[in-house]
N, CA, C and O atoms as a printed pandas DataFrame, in Angstrom:
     atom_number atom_name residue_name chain_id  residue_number  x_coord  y_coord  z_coord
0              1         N          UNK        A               1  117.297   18.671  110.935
1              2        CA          UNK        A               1  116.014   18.021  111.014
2              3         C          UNK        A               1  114.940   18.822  110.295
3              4         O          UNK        A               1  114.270   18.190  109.478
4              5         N          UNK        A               2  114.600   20.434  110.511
5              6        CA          UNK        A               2  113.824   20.968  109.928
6              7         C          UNK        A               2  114.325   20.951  108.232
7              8         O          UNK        A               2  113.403   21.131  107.436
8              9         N          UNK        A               3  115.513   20.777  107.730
9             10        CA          UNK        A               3  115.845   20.796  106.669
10            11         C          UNK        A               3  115.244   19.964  106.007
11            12         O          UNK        A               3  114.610   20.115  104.962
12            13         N          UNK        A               4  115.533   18.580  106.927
13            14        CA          UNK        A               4  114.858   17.215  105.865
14            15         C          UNK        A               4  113.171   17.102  106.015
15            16         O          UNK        A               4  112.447   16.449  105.265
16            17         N          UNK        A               5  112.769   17.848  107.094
17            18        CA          UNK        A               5  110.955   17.347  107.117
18            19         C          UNK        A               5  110.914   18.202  105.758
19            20         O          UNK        A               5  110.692   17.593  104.712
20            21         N          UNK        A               6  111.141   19.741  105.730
21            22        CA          UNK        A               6  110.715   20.373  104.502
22            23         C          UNK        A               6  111.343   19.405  102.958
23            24         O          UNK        A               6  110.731   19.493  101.894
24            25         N          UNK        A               7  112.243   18.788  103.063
25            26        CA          UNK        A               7  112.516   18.495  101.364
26            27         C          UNK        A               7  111.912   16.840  101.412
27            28         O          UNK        A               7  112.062   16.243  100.346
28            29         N          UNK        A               8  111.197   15.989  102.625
29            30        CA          UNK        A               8  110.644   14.988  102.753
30            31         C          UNK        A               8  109.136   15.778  102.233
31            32         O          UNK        A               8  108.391   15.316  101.368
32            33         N          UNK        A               9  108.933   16.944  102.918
33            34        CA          UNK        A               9  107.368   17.143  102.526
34            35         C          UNK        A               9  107.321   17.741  100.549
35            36         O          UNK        A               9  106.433   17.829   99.701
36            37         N          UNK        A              10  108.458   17.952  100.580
37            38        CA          UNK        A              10  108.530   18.990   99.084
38            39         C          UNK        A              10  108.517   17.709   98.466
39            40         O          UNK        A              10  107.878   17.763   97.415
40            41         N          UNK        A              11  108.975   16.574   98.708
41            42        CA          UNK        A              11  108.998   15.911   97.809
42            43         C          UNK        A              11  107.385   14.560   97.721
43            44         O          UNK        A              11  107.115   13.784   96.804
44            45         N          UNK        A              12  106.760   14.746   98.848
45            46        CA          UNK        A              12  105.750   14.502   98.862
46            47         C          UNK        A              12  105.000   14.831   98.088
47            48         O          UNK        A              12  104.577   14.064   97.222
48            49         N          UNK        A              13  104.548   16.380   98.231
49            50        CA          UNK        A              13  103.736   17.347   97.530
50            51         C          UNK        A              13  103.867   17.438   96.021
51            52         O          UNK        A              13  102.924   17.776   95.306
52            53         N          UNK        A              14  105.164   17.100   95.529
53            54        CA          UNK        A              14  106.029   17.222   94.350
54            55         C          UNK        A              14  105.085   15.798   93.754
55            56         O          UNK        A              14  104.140   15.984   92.988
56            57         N          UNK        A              15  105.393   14.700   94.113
57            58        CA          UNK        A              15  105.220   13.631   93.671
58            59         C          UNK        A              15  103.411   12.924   94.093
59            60         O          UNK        A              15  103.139   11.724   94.073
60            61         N          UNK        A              16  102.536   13.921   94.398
61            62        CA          UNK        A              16  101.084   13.534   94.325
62            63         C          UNK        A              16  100.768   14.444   93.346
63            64         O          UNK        A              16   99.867   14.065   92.598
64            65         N          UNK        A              17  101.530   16.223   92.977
65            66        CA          UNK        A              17  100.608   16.632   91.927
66            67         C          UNK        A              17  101.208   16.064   91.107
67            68         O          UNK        A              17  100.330   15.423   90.529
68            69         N          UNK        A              18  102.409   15.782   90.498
69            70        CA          UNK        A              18  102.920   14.829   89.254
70            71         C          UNK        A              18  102.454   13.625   88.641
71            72         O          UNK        A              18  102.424   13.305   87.453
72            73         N          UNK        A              19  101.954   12.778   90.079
73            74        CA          UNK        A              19  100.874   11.770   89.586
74            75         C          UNK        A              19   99.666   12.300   89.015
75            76         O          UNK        A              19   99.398   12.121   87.827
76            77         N          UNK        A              20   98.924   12.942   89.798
77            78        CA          UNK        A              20   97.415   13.382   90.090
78            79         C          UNK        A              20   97.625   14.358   88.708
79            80         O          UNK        A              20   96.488   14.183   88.272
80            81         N          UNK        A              21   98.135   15.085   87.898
81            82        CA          UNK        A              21   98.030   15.966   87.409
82            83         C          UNK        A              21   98.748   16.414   85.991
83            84         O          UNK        A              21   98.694   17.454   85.335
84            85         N          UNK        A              22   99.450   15.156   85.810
85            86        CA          UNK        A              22  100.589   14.690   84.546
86            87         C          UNK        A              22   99.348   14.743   83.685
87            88         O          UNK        A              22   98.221   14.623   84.167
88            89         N          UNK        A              23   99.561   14.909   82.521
89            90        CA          UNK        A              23   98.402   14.574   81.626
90            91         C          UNK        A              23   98.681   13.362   80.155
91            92         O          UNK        A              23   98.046   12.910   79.203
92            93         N          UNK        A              24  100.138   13.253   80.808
93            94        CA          UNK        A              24  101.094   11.912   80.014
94            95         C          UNK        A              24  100.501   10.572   80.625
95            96         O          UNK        A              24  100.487    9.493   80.033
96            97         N          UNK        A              25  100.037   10.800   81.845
97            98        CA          UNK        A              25   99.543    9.633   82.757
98            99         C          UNK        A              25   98.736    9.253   82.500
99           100         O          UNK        A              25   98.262   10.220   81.904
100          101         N          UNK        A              26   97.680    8.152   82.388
101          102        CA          UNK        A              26   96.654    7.339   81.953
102          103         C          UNK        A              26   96.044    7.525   83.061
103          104         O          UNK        A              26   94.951    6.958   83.046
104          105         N          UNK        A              27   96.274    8.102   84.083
105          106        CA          UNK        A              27   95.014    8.409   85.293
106          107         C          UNK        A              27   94.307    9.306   84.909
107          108         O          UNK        A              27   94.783   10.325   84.407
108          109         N          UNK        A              28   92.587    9.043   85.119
109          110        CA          UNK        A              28   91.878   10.024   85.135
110          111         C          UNK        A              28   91.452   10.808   86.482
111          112         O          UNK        A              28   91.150   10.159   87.484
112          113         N          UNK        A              29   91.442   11.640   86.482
113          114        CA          UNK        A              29   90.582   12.077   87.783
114          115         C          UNK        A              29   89.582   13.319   87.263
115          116         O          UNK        A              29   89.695   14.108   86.324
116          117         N          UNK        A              30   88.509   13.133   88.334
117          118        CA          UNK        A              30   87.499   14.156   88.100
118          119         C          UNK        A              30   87.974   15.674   88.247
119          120         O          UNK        A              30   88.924   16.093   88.907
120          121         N          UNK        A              31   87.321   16.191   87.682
121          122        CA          UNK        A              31   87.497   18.085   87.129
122          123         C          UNK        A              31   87.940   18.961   88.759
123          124         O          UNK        A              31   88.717   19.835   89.145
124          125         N          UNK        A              32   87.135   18.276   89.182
125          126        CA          UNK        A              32   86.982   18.756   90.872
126          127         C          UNK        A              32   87.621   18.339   91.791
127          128         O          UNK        A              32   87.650   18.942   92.864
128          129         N          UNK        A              33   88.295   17.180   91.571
129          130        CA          UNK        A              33   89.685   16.962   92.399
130          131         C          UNK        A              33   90.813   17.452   91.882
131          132         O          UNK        A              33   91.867   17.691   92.471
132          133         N          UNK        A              34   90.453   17.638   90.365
133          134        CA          UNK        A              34   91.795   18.529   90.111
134          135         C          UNK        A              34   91.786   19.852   90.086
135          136         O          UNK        A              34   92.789   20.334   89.559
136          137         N          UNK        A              35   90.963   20.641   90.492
137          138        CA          UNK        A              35   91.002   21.840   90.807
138          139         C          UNK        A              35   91.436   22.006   92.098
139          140         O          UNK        A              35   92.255   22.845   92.474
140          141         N          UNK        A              36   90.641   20.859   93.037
141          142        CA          UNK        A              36   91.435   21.198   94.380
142          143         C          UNK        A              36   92.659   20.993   95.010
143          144         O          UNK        A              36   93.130   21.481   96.037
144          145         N          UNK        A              37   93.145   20.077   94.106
145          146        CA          UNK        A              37   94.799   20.173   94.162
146          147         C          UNK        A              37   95.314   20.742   93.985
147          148         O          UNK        A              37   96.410   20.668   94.540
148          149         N          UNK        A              38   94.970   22.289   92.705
149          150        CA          UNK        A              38   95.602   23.465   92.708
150          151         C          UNK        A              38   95.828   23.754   93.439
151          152         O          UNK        A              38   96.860   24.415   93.324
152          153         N          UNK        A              39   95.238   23.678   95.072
153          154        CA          UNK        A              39   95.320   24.337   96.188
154          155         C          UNK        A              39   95.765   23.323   97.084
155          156         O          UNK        A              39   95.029   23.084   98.041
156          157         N          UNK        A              40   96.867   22.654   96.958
157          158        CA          UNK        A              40   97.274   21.737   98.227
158          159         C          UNK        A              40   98.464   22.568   98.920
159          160         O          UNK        A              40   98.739   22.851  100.086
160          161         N          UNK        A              41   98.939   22.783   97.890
161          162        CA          UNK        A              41  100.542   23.495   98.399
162          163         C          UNK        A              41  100.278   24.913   98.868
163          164         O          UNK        A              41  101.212   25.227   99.606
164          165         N          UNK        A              42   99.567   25.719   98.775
165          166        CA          UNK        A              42   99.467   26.739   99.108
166          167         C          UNK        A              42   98.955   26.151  100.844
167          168         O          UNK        A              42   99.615   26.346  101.864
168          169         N          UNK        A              43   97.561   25.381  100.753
169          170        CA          UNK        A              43   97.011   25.193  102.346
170          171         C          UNK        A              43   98.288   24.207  102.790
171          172         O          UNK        A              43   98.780   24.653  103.826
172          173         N          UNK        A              44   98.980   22.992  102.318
173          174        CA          UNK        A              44  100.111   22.627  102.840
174          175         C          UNK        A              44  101.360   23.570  103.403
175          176         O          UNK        A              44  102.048   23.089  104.303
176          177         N          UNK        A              45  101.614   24.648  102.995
177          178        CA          UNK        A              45  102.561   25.874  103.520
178          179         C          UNK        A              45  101.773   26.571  104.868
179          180         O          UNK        A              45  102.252   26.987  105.923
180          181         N          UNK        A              46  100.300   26.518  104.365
181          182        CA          UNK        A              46   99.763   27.459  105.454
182          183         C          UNK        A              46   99.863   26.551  106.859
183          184         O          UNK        A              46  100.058   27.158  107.912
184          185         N          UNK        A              47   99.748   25.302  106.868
185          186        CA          UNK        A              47   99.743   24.304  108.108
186          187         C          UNK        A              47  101.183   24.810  108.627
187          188         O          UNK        A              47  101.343   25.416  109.686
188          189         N          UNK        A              48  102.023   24.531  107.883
189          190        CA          UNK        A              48  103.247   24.261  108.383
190          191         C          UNK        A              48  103.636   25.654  109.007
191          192         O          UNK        A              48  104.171   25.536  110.109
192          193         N          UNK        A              49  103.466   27.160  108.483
193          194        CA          UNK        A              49  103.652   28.424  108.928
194          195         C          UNK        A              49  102.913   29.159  109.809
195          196         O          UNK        A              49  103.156   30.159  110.485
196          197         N          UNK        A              50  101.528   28.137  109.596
197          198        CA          UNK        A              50  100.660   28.983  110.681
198          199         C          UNK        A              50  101.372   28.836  112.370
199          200         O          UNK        A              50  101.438   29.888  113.005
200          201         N          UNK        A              51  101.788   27.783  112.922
201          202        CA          UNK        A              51  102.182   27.711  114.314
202          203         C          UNK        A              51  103.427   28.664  114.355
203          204         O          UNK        A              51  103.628   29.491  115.245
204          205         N          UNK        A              52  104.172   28.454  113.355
205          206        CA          UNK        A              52  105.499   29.835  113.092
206          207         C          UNK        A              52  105.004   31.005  113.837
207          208         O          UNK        A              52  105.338   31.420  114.947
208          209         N          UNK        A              53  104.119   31.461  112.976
209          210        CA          UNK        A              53  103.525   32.874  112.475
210          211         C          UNK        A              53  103.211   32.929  114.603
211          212         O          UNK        A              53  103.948   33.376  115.482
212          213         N          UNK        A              54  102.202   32.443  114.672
213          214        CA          UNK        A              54  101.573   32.587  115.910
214          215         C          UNK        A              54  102.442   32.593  117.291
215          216         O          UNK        A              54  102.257   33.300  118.282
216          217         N          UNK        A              55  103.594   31.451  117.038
217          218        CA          UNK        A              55  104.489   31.089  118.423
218          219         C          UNK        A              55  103.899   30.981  119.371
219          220         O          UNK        A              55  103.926   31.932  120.152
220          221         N          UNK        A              56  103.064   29.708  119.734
221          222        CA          UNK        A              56  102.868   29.600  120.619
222          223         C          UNK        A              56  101.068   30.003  120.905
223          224         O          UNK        A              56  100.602   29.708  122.006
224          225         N          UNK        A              57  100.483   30.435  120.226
225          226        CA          UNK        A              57   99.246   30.813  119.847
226          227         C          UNK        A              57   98.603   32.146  120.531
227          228         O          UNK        A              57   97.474   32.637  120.506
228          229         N          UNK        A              58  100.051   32.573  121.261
229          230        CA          UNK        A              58   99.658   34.394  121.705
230          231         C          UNK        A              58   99.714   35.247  120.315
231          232         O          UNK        A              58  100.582   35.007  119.475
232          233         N          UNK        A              59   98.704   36.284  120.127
233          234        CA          UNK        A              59   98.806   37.143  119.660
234          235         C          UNK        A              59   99.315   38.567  120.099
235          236         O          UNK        A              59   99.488   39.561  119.393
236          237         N          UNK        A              60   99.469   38.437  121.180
237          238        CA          UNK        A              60  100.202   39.790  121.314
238          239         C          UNK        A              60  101.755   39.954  120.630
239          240         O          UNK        A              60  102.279   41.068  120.597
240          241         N          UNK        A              61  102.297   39.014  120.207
241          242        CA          UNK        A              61  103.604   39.265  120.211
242          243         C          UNK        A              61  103.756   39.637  118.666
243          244         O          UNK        A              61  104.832   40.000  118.191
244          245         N          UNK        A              62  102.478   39.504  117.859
245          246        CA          UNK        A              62  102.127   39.984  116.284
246          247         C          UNK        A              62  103.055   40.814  115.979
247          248         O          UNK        A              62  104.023   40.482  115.295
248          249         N          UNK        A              63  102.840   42.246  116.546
249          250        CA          UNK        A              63  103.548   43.489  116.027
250          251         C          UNK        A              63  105.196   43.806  115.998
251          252         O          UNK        A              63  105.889   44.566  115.322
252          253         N          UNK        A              64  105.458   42.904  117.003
253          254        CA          UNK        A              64  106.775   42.627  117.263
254          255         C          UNK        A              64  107.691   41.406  116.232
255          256         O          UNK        A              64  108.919   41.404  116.322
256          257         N          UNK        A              65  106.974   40.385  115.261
257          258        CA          UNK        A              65  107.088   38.644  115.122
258          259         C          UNK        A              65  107.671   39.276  113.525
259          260         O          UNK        A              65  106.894   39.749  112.695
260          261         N          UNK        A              66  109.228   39.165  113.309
261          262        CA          UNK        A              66  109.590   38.695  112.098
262          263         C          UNK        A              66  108.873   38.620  111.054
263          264         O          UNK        A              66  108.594   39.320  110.081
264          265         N          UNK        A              67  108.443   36.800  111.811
265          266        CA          UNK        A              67  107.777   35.995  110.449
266          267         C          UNK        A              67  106.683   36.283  110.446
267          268         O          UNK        A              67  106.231   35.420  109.693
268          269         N          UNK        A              68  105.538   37.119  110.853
269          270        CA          UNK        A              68  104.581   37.637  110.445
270          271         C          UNK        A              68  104.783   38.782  109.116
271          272         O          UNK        A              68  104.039   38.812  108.136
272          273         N          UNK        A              69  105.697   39.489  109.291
273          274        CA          UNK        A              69  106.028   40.419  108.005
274          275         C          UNK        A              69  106.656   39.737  106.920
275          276         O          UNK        A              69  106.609   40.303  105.828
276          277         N          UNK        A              70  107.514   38.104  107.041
277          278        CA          UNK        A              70  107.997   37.589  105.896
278          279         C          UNK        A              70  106.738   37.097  105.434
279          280         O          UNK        A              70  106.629   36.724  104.266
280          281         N          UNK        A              71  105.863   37.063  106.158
281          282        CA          UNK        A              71  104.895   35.941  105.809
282          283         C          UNK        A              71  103.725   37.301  104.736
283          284         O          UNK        A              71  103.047   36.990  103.758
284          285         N          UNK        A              72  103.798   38.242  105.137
285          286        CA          UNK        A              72  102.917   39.451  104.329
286          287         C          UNK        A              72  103.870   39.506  103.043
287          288         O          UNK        A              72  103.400   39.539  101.905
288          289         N          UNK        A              73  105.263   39.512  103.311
289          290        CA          UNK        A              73  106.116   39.956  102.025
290          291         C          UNK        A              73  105.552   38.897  101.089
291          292         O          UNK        A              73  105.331   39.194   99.914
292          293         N          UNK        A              74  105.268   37.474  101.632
293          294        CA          UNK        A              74  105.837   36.632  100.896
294          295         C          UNK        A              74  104.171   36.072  100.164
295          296         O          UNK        A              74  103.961   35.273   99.251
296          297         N          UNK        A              75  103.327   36.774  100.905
297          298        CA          UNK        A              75  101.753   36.843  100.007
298          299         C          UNK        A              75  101.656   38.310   98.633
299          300         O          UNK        A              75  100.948   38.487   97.642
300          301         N          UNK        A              76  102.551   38.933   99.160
301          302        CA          UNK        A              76  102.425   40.080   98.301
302          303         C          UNK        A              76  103.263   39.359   96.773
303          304         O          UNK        A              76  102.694   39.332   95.681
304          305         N          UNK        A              77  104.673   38.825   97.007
305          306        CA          UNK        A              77  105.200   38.231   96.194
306          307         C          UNK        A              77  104.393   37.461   95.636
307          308         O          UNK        A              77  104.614   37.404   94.426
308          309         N          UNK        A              78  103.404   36.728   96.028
309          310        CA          UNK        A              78  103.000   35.353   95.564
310          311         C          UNK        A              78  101.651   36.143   94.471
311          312         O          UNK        A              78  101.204   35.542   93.494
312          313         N          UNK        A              79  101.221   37.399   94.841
313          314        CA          UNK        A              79  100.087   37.693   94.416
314          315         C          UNK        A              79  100.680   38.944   92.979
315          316         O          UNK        A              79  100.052   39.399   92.023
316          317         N          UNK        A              80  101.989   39.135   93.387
317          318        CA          UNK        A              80  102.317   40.616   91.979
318          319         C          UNK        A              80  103.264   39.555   91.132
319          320         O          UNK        A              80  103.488   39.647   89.925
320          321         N          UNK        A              81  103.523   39.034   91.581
321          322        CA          UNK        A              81  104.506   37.996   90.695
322          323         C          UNK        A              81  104.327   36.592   89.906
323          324         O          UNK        A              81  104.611   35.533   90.467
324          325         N          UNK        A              82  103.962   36.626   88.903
325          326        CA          UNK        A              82  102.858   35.476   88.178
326          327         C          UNK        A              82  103.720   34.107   88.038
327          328         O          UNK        A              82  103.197   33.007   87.857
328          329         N          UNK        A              83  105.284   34.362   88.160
329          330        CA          UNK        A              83  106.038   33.171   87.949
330          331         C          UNK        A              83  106.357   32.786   89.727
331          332         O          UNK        A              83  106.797   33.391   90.705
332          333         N          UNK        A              84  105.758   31.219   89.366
333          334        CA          UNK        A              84  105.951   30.771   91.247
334          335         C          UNK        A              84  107.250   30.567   91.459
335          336         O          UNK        A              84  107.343   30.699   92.680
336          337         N          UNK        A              85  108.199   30.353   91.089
337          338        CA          UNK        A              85  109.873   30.222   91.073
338          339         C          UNK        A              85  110.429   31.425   91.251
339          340         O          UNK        A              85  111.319   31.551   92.092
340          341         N          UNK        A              86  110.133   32.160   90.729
341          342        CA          UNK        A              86  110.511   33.527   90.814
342          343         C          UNK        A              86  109.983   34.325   92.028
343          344         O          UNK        A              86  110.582   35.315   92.449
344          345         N          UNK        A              87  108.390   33.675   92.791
345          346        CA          UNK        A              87  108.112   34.454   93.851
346          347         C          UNK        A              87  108.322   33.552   94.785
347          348         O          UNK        A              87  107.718   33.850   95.815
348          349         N          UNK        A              88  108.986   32.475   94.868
349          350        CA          UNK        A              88  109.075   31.536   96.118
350          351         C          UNK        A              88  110.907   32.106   96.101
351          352         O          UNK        A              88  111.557   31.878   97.121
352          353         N          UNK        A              89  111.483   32.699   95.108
353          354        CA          UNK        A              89  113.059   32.737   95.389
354          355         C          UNK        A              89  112.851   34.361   96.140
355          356         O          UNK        A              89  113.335   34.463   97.268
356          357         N          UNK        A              90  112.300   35.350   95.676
357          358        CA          UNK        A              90  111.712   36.638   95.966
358          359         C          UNK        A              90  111.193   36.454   97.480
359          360         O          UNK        A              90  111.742   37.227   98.266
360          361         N          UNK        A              91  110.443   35.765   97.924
361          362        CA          UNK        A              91  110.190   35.464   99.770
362          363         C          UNK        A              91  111.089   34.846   99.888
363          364         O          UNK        A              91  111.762   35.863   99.723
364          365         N          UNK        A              92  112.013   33.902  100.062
365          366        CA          UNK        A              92  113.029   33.275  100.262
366          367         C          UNK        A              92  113.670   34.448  100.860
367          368         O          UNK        A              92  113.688   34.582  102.083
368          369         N          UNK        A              93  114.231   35.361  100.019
369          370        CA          UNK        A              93  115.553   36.354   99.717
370          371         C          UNK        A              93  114.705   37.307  100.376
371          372         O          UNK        A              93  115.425   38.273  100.629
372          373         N          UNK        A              94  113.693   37.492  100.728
373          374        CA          UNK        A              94  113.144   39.056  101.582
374          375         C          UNK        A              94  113.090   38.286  102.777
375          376         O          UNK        A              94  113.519   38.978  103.699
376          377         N          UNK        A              95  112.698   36.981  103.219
377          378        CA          UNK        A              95  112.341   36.443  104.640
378          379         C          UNK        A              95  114.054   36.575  104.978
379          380         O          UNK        A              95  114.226   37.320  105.943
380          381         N          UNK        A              96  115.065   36.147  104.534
381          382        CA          UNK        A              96  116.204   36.242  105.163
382          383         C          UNK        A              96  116.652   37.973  105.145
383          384         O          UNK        A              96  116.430   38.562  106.203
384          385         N          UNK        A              97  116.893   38.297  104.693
385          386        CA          UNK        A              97  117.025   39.786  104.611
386          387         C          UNK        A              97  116.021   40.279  105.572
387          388         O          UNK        A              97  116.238   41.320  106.192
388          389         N          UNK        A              98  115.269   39.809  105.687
389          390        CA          UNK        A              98  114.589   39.932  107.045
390          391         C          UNK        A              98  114.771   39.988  108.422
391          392         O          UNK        A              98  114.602   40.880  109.253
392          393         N          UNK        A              99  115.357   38.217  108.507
393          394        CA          UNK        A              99  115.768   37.718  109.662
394          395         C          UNK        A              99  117.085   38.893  110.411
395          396         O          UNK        A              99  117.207   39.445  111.504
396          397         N          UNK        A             100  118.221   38.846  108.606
397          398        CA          UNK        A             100  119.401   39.124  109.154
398          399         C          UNK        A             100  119.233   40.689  109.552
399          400         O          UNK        A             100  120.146   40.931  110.342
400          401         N          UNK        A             101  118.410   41.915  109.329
401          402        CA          UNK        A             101  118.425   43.053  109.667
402          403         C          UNK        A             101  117.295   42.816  110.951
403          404         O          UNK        A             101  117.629   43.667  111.775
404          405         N          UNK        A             102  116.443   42.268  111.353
405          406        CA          UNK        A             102  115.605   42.083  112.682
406          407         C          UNK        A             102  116.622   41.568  113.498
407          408         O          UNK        A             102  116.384   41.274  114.670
């Protein structure tokens, strides 16, 4: 189930910037909606990871929580690594290497 919401939402996300942002497409859109679509997928990940991250919305359990450190690896990746394929396979491969030594 979590498999298919993520490749139902990937393919969501996939198929509004492809419309919204093709430049083969005869749609216009203003300068400023397309800047803020740069930023869907990044705040679309953050929805979906923020309740992860938190469990439950205690913070005490921070210092102890996995996915709080995949989730640092996987901003550090996103920020030294200029190719997004390359830093979404890079958190991928550190969040499990993660899991499996925690």
């Amino acid at each position: 189930m979590t498999w298919l919401l993520i490749f139902c939402l990937m393919l969501v996300v996939f198929a509004n910037r492809y419309v919204l942002l093709e430049p083969k497409l005869p749609i216009v859109i203003p300068s400023v909606v397309r800047q803020a679509l740069a930023y869907s997928a990044p705040c679309l990940l953050s929805a979906i990871c923020g309740p992860i991250i938190l469990q439950g919305g205690s913070l005490a359990a921070l210092p102890s929580n996995p996915y709080l450190y995949a989730t640092l690896f996987s901003v550090a990746c996103a920020y030294f690594i200029p190719n997004m394929l390359l830093s979404v396979v890079a958190s991928l491969a550190g969040f499990y290497v993660l899991m499996a030594v925690w």
